[in-house]
N, C-alpha and C positions, 0 to 999 in steps of 0.2 A: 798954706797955698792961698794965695790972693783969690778974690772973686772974678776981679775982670779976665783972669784966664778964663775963666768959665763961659763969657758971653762972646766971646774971641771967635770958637767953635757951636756948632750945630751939635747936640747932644742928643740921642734917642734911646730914654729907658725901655728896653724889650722882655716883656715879661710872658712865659709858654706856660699856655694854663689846661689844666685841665679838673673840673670839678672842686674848685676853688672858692667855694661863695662863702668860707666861712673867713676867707684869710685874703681875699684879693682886694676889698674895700682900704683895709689897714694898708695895705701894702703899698697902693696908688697914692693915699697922704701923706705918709712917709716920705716917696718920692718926691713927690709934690714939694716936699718942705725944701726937704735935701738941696733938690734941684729946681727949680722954679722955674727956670730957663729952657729946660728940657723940656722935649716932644714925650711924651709916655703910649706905648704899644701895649696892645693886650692882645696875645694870639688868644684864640678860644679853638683848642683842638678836642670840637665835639662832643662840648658840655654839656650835660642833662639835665642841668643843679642851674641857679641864677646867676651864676658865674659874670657869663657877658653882660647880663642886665647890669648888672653892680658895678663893673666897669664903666660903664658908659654912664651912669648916674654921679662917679666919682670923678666925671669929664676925661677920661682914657678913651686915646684910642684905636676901635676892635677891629681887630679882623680873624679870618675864622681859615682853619688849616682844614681842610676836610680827608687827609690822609692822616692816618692816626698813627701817632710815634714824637718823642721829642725831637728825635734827629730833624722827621719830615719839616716840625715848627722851627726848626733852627735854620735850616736852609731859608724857609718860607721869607723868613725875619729879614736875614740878609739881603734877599734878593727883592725884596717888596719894602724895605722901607730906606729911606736916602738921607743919612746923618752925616757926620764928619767922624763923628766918637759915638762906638754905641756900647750899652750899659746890659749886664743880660743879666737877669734876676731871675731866679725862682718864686713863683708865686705864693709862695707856703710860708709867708711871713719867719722863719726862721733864721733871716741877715738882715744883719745892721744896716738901714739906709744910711743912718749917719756913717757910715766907713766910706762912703762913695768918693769922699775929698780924696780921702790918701789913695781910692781905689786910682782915681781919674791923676792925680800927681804924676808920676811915672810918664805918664802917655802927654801930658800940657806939658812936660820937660822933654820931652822926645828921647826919655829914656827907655822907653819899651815900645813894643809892638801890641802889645798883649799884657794886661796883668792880670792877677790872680786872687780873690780871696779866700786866704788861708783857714781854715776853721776849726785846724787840728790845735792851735793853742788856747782857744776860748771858748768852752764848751760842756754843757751840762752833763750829768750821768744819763739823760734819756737821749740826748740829740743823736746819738748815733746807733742802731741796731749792732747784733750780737756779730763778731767778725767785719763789721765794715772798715774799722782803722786799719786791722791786719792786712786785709784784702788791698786796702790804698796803700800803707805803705810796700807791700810786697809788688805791685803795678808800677810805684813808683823807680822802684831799687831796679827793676828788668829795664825801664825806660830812661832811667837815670844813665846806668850801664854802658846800654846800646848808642845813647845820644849824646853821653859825657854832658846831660843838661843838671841840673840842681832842682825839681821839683819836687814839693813834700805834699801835695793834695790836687792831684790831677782828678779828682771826682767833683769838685767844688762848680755851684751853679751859677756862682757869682762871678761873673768877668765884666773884661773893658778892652775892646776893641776899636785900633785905627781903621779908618773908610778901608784903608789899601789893605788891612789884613784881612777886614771880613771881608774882601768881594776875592782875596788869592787864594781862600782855604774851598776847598770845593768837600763838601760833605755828602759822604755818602751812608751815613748811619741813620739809622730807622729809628731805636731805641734811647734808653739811657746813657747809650756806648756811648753819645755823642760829646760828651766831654773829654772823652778817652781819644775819637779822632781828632778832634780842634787842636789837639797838643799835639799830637803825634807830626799832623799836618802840620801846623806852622814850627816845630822844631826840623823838622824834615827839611821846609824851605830857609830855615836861616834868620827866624824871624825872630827878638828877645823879648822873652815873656818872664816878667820878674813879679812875685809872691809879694802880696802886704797881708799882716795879720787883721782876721777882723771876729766880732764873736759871732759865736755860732748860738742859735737858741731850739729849743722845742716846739714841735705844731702844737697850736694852739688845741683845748679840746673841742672833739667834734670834728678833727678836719688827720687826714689820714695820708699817707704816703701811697704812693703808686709803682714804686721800685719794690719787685719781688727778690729778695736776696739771691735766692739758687738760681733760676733763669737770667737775670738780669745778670748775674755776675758771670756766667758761662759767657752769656753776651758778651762781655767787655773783655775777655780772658781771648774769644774767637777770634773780635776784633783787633784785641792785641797779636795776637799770632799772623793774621791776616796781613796788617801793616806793617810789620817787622818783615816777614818774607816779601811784601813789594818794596818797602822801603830802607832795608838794609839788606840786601839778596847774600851780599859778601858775608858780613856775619853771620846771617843765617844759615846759609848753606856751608860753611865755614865750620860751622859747629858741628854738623851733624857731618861733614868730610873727617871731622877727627874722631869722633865718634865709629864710625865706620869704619876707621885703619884701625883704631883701637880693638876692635873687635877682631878685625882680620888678625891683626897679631897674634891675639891671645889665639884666637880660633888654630893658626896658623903655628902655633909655638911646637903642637908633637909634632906634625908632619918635617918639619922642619931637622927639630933634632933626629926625628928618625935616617933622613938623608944625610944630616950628617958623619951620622954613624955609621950608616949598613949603604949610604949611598942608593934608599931604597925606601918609596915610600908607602907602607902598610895602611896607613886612615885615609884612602883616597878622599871618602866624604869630606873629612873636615880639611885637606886639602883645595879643593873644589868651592865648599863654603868662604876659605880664608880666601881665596884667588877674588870669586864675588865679591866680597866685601872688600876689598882695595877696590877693584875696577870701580865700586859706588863710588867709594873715599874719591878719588880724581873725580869722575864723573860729577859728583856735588860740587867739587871745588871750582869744578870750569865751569860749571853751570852760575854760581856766583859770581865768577868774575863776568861772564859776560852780561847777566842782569844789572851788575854793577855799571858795567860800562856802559846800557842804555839809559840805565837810570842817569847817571849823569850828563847824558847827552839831551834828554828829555827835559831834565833841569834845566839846560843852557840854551837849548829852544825858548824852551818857559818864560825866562829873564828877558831873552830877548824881543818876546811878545811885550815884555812890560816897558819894556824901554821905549820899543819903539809906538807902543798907548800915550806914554807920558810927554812923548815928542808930538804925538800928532795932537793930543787936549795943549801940549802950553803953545802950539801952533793957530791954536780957532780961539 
């Protein structure tokens, strides 16, 4: 990729920190190198450590999230600072600033909306805790499913966003999830977010992770479930409509054969049960279509707020 693509666009490194002073100085010269050109952000989400100081001594600049959560820093980011391309990094020295060229490629060719770096092909035996790959790619495969999208590392902190994707994603995650909604969301709206490999490394010693596996992963498992039923309602409830006749059947199988027979039926309960369980089966299924149909109606509102933003800015 040529350089003068680079100076073409407004670039804004965005970096969410929290208790960071062993690994945020490295991180800001790296960048610095990488991208020269670039604006560099350091949220400071209620540091105790020298975090912000180091930032600002490395010429970053801070600003401070006073609601505690990375989601809260991720919104904060988007709607407080004004790039063309923004760059979103974890503060934990553990990704490659040099990957930024191929990260940013994609998006100066206007081939994505959103890219991705990948971390599951280049990566030590410590860089990742015990069940994290499982846990991503099983997020992935439900999300992949649902979306017919191709992601292989929907947890990755390392992204690249156009202006117009980070001001359409509205975020409403508090925690870690928040990588888990950025995807969900802009798959949802239609937007192409495409994967480049980049390596992954270890915190450095002294400097520590802040993602709790058990809690943290319930989170994102919530969140997924959460998302899925507002933003696929059809197969969601879809599922559990089959699920639900399934059961009535089975439930339903003696009563059934007994009327057959004797034209008479002896298990009234599981009669009573099976009838229940269809009445849900439809009940879910219609309840899906009609979420579906808002949802898409809600979409085509959505566009057409955007359309008619993009006529009234190429209008002033």
């Amino acid at each position: 990729m040529s350089n003068n693509l680079n100076t073409e666009q407004k670039i804004a490194v965005l970096i969410p920190c929290y208790q960071e002073e062993k690994t945020i100085g490295k991180v800001i010269k790296d960048f610095r190198q990488a991208l020269p050109q670039a604006d560099i952000y350091v949220f400071d989400n209620n540091c105790t450590d020298r975090t912000a100081a180091i930032a600002r001594e490395a010429g970053a600049i801070v600003r401070r999230e006073k609601r505690q959560g990375k989601g809260y820093v991720v919104a904060s980011m988007f709607e407080l600072v004004e790039a063309d391309i923004y760059v979103m990094v974890d503060g934990d020295d553990t990704y490659d600033a040099k990957a930024v060229q191929h990260l940013l490629e994609p998006i100066f060719k206007g081939d994505a909306d959103i890219t991705v770096a990948g971390r599951l092909h280049v990566f030590s035996d410590k860089s990742f805790r015990n069940f994290h790959i499982l846990g991503n790619k099983m997020v992935c495969a439900i999300i992949n499913w649902m979306f017919r999208s191709d992601i292989h590392d929907i947890f990755s902190g390392y992204r690249a966003f156009t202006r117009q994707a980070a001001k359409l994603i509205p975020i409403t995650a508090v925690g870690f999830d928040v990588e888990t909604e950025l995807t969900l969301q802009a798959l949802y709206r239609g937007l192409v977010i495409k994967e480049i490999e980049a390596a992954y490394g270890t915190r450095p010693e002294g400097s520590f992770s802040k993602l709790k596996t058990g809690p943290d992963g319930l989170l994102v498992m919530l969140k997924l479930f959460l998302m899925l039923k507002s933003y696929k309602p059809l197969t969601f409830f879809g599922i559990f409509s089959i699920l639900f006749m399934l059961l009535g059947l089975l439930v339903g199988a003696r009563p059934i054969l007994e009327f057959a027979a004797e034209r008479y039926v002896h298990a009234v309960p599981s009669a009573i049960l099976a009838s229940s369980l269809v009445i849900l089966s439809f009940a879910s299924f219609a309840l899906g279509l009609i979420l579906n149909s808002i949802n898409l109606r809600l979409l085509e509102v959505e566009k057409l707020i955007q359309k008619w933003n993009s006529h009234t800015d190429s209008r002033q």
